[in-house]
N, C-alpha and C positions, 0 to 999 in steps of 0.2 A: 518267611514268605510274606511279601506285602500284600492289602486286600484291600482295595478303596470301594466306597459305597454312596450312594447320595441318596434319599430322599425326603419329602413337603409333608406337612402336616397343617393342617387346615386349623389353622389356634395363632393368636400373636406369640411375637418371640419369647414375652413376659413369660404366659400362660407356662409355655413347652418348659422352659428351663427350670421353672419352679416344680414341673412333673420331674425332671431329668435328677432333680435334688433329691427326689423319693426315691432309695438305692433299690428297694425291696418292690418297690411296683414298676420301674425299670426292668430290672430282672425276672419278674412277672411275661415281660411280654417279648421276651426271649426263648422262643419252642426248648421243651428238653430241661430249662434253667430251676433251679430252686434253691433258694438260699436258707440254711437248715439255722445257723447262728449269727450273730451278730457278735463279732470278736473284740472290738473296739469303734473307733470315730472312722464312718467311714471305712471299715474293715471287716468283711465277711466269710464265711465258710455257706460253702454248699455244694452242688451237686449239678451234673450237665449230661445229660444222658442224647444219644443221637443214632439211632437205626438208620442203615440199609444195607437192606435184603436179608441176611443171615447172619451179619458183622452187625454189633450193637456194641456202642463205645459207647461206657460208664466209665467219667471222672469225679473224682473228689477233688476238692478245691480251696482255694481261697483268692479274694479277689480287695483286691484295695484301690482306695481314689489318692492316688498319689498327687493330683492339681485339679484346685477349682477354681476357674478363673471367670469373674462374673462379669467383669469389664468385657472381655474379649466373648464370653460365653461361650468358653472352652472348660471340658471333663478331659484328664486323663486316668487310665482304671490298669493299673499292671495285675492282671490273673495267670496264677497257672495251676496246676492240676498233675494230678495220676491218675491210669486209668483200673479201676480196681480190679480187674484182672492180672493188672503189671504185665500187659503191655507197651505200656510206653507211656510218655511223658507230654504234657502241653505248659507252653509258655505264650500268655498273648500279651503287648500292651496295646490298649485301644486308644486315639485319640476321638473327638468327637465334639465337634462344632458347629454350633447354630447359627442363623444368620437369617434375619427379616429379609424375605422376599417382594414386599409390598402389599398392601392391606391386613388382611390377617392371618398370612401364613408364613413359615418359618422355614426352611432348608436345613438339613441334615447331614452333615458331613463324615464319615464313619473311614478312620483309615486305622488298619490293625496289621500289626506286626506277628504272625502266626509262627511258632516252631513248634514243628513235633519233632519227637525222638521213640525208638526203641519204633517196634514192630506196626504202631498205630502211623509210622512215615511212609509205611511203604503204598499209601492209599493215591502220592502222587500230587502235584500241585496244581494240576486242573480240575480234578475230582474235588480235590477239598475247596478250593474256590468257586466251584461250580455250589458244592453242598454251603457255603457260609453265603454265598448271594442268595440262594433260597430260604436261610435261616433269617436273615435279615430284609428279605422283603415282607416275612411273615412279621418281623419285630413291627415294622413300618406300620403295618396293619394294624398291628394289636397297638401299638402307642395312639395309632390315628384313635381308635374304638373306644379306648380308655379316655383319650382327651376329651372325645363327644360324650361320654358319658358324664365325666366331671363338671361342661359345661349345663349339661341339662338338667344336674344336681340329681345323678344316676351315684350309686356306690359304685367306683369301676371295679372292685373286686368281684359285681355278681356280673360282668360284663364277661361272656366268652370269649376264649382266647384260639387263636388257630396255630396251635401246638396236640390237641387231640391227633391231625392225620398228618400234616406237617413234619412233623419229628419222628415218622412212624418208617419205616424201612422203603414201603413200596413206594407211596404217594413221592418222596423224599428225592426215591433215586429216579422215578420217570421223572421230574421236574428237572432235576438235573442232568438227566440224559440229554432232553429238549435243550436245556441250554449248550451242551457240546458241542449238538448237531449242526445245531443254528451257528455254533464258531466253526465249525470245521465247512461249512456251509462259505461262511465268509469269506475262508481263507484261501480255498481252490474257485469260489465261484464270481465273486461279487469282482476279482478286477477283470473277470473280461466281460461284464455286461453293469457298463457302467450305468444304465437307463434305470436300473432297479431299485427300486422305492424302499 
């Protein structure tokens, strides 16, 4: 399942990429993420937990930066996972691209290749694309949080993260209801009233 994402970060392109090099403060500001070891260069184990409602998917993992390309200022990161319950399986590769917007902000280009398997696939490919755009507008967040704090010569690690309600079952799945709505909203409504803002 393809997932494309975009967002801006208020820092030059320099600043962001040198944060993007920090693998374990990356994955800090990813709701749910925690990275337990360090396996090699670039190469980790850890943990990605994601509630909603009653259903809480706990994977183990490992995740590697298979390309870093600083010319281009392109990350590619192949992770996958089981969920320890053995329910089922996750395979993602993420690509992820930066790009100077003008003066000092940066654009963020986020395209991930998602397969599940086993019993964690049956949750459907709108649902889980609904839930990964909410996971990574929160990333969006927490990367902006942490950059402002670096610049102000803040420790981003004492910087809060919006993974507390975020990753949490209810907060999770209304947000992603809302976005449904609003598609299925577009799909019967918006071509017959073309005037709509």
């Amino acid at each position: 399942m393809q997932i494309t994402n975009e967002f801006e970060v208020s820092q030059p392109i320099g600043t962001v990429w040198e944060f993007f090099g920090d693998i374990p403060q990356v994955a800090s500001c990813l709701p749910g993420t925690e990275l337990t070891e360090e396996l090699g260069p670039d190469f980790y184990g850890g943990t990605v937990a994601i509630g909603l409602g009653p259903v809480k998917l706990d994977f183990d993992g490992k995740a590697k930066i298979t390309d870093r390309n600083e010319a281009d200022k392109t990350i590619t990161v192949d992770a996958e996972g089981a969920d320890k319950k053995g329910r089922g399986q996750a395979a993602l590769l993420l690509d992820a691209k930066l790009t100077p917007t003008g003066g000092s902000t940066t654009k963020v280009d986020v395209a991930m290749d998602l397969n599940l398997s086993g019993a964690v696939a049956q949750y459907g490919r709108g649902l889980v694309s609904d839930i990964t755009a909410v996971l990574l507008d929160d990333f969006a967040t927490n990367v902006q949080n942490r950059l402002a704090a670096v610049e102000a010569g803040v420790d981003p690690a004492s910087v809060a993260t919006r993974s507390s309600t975020s990753a949490s079952g209810f907060a999770i799945a209304l947000r992603a209801a809302r976005m449904a709505l609003a598609r299925v909203y577009r799909r019967f409504f918006l071509p017959y009233d073309p005037d709509f803002v």
